[in-house]
N, C-alpha and C positions, 0 to 999 in steps of 0.2 A: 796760440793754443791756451797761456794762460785767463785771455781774455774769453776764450769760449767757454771754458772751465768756469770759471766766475757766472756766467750767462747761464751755464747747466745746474751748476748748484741753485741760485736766484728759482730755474723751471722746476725746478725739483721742489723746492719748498712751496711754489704755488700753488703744485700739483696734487702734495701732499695735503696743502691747509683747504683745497679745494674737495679734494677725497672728503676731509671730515667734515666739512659745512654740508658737501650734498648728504652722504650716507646721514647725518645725525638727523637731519632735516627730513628722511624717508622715517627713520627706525619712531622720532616724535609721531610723525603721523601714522604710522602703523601703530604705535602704541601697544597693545597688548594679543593684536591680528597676529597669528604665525603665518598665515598662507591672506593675500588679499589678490581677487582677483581684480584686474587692469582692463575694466571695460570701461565704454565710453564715456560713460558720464562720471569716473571717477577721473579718469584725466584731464576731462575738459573743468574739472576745479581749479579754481586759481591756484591753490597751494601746489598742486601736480603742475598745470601747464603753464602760470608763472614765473614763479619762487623754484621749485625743483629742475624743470624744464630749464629755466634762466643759468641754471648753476653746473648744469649737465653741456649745456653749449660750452660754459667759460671753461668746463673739464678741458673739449673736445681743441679748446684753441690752443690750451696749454700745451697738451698733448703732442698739438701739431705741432707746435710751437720748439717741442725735444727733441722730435725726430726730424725735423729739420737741421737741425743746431747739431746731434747725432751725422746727419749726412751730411753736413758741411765738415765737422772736423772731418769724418772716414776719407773723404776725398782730398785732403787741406794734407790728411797725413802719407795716404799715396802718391801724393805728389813731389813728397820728401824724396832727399837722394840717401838719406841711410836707410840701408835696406833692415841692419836691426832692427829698429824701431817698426820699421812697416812691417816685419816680421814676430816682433817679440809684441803687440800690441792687436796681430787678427782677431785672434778668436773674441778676446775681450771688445772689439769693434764690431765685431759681428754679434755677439751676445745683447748687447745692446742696443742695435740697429732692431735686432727681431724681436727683444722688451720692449722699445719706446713703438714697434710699430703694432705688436698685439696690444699695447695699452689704449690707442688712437682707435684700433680698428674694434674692441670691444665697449669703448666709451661712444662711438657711432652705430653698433647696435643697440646699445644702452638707449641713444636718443630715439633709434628708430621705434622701441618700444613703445615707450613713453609718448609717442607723437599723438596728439588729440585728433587723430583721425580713424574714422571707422574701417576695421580690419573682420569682415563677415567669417572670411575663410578660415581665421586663427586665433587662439587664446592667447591671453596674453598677460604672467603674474610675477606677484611679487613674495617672495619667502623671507622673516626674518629668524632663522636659529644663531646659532654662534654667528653667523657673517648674514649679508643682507646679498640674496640670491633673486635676479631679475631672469624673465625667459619668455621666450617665445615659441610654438610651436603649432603648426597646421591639426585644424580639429581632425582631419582626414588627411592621414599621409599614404594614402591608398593609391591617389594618383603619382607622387611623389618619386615612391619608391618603383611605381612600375615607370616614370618614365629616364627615371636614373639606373634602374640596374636591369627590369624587363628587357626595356627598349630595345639593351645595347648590347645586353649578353646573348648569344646564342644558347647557351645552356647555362642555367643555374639549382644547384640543389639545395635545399632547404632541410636543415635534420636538426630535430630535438625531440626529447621525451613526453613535451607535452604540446603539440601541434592540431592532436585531434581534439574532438569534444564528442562521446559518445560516439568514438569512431569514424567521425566526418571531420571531414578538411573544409568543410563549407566557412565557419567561423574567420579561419587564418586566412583563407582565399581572398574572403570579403575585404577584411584589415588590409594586408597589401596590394588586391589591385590585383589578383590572379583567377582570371575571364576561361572557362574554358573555353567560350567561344571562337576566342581567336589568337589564343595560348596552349601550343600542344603542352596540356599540363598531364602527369603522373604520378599518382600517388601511389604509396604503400605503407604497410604498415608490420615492423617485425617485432618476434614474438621477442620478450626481454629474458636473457640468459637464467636470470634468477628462478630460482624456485618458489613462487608465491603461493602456489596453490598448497604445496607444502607446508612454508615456513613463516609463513605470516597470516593473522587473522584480521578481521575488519567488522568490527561492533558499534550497536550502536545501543543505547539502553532505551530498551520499549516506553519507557516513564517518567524520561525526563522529562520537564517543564519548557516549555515553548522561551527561547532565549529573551523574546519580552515581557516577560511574568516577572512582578516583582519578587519575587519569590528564590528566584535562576539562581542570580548572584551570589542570595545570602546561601545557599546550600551546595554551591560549585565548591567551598571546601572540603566539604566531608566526602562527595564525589571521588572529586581526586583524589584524597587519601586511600581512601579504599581502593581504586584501581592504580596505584602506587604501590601500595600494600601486595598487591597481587604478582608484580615482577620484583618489589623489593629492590627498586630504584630503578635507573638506568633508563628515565623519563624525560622526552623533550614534552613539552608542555604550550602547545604554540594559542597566542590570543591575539585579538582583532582589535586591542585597544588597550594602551599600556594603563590606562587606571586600573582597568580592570587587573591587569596584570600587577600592578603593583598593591594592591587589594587584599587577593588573594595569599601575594608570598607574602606580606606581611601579617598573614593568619598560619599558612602552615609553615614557615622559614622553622619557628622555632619548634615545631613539631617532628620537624623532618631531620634536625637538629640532632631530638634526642633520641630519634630510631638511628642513629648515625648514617644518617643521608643527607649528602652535604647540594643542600640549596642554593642554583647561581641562577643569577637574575642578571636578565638584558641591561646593559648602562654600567652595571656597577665596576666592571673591568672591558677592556675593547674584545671585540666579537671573537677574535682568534684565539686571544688569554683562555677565555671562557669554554671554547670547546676544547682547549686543551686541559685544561681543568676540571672538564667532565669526560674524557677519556681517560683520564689516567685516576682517577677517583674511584671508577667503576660502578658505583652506586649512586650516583648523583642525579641532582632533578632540575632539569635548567627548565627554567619561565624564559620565553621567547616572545615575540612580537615581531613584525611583517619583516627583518630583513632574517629574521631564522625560519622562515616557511622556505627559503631556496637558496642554493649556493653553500650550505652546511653539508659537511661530509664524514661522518661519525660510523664505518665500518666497523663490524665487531660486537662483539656482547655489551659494550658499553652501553649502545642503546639497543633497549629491546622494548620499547610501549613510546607509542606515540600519542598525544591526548591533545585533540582538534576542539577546544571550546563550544567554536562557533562559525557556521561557516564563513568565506571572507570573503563578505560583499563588500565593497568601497562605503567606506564610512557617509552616508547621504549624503549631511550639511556641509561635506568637502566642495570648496567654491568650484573644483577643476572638473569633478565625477558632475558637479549639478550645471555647469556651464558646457561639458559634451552633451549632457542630457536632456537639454535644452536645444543644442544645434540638433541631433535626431530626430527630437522631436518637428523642428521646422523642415525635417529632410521627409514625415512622412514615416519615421520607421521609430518602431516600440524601443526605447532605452532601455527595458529592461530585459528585452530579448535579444540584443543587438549590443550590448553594452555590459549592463551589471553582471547579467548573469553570465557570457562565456569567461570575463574576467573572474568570476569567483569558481568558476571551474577548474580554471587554470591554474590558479592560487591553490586553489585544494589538491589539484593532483601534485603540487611541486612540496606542499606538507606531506601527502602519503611517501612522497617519495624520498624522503629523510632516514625511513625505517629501513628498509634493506639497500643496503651497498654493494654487497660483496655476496657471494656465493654461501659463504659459511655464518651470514647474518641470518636471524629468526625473531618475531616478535608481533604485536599488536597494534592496531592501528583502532583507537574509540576516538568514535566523532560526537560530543553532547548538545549534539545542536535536534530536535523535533522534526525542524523542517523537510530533513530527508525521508524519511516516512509520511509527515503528513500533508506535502505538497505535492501536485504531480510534477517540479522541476527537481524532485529531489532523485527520480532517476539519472538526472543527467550525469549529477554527481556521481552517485555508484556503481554507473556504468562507464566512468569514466576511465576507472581505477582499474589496475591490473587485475587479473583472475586471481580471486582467491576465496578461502569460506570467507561469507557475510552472515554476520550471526545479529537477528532483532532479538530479542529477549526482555525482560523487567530486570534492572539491574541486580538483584539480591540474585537472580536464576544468571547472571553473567558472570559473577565475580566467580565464583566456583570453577568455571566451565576456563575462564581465563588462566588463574593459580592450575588447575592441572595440567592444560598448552604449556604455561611455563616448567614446571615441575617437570614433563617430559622431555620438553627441549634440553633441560638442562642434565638431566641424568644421560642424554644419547651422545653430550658432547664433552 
């Protein structure tokens, strides 16, 4: 046992000096890339499918090489006749056995990645933030899913708040694989408890500037201030691109400062801090970006104005949004109809749906993006949205109209 001890420390250090030659040798060549996508001809570069390729094998022998050495002692040590020891040493035997085997079995996905062979069906990238993240995943998991869970289930339900798109299931259907043809499928769709047609409004200001005006940005602070102004805080703030976001609060932070409204910003504390820090504030303006359009849950007065930038289409020059959009295209069907846009519907109703939680919640929902009024995809968006007033106006004719919704709301509670 001493000697396989000796033999596991020795794999452990290769495995380790092994980890940092390959990652350093990805993070070099990504260089200043945060997303690179893994198409063919990037792999089939020597640096990919020699040099990194070369180094990801020698991970993969190590690897094997532990859990081997792992499954010889386990067995070396069951075959002992002290049952202590074969006792007082499982779990820690077992813990390891399922480390050195998820190490093996994700260093041979790793390779399978990385393999310089053409893969039509699937994307295939690489991520560097804090850690260096590799992935794989079918452009169309539409068959996938229907033949893993359709197939096999006799009944399955399907429920979340934002499934439709203008009240059709056509979009979701598509995604997963759900045929009426030869799927007794059923839909429906129920009414949401809350009171929106009451207690929430939905504006959009008749004059704003089209979101690609040079113009947008420089004046999206005064904007916001003033429809800040009008609930006298208690503003989520969501945007489609943290420069912008960090642009902005670093114009009105100290503005919002001195009206004592205290400005928190996405990154500067972890996402829970934060909205705990704007519910108990009461007045606060938190600047968000895409993981605060859903999964945030802010019942109560705290938040009462919801303030929608822009809408959220997938940032173009994203290598993974322009590499689906790509295979669409060779499938024969519009990416922007089939792609951008139901994803940025769905984005948007998961922002509207930030603003009321709770039955005794009230407040605003402005959207400053043009596009809703002056495209015809901008009904999709607003019919997307639960029933409530939808007010077009010039903003100088909205601000008013909003401070008195608030002013009322708050004298009736």
């Amino acid at each position: 046992l001493l000697e396989m001890n000796s033999e596991w420390l020795l794999g452990r250090r290769k495995l380790n000096e092994g980890v940092i030659n390959c990652f350093t040798s990805i993070e070099e060549h990504l260089q200043n890339s945060k997303k690179l996508l893994l198409g063919l001809e990037i792999l089939q570069k020597p640096v990919w499918k020699d040099q990194i390729g070369a180094e990801v094998k020698q991970l993969i022998d190590v690897s094997m090489q532990l859990l081997n050495l792992f499954k010889m002692t386990d067995s070396r040590i069951e075959a002992m006749s002290n049952a202590y020891i074969k006792d007082a040493t499982k779990i820690l035997r077992l813990e390891l056995l399922s480390t050195a085997s998820r190490i093996s079995q994700n260093l041979t996905t790793l390779a399978s990645i990385l393999s310089p062979v053409e893969k039509e069906e699937f994307i295939r990238w690489c991520e560097c933030n804090a850690d260096v993240t590799f992935a794989e995943t079918p452009f169309d998991i539409a068959s996938t899913i229907r033949r893993n869970l359709f197939d096999k289930l006799p009944t399955c339900v399907i429920s979340s708040a934002t499934l439709t798109i203008q009240n059709s299931f056509k979009a979701i259907c598509e995604q997963v694989g759900i045929r009426s043809e030869d799927i007794n499928v059923k839909t429906n769709q129920f009414e949401s408890p809350f009171e929106y047609e009451k207690n929430a409004l939905f504006a959009i200001p008749a004059d704003i500037l089209p979101p690609d005006h040079p113009l947008f940005e420089q004046n999206l602070p005064e904007i916001l201030l003033k429809l800040i102004n009008t609930s006298k805080g208690g503003v989520f703030i969501l945007f489609t691109s943290y420069s912008m976001l960090e642009s902005v609060y670093q114009k009105l932070s100290p503005i919002l400062i001195e009206q004592n409204l205290l400005p928190l910003k996405q990154g500067q504390m972890s996402r829970s801090r934060c909205i705990q820090e704007f519910k108990e504030h009461k007045n606060a303006v938190l600047f968000g970006t895409d993981s605060f359009w859903e999964g945030v849950d802010v019942a109560g007065a705290a938040l009462r104005q919801v303030i929608i930038t822009k809408l959220p289409f997938q940032v173009p020059t994203d290598p993974l949004a322009q590499a689906r959009s790509n295979y669409l295209t060779k499938k024969g069907k519009n990416p922007f109809m089939h792609y951008w846009l139901p994803k940025a519907v769905v984005k948007f109703k998961q922002g509207f749906g930030r603003l009321i939680r709770s039955n005794q919640d009230y407040g605003a929902v402005i959207c400053l993006d043009s596009r809703l009024i002056e495209k015809a995809y901008g009904k999709l968006f607003t019919t997307s949205i639960p029933k409530c007033p939808q007010i077009t106006k010039p903003l100088n004719e909205l601000l008013p109209i909003l401070s008195t919704f608030y002013k009322g709301k708050s004298l009736n509670r």
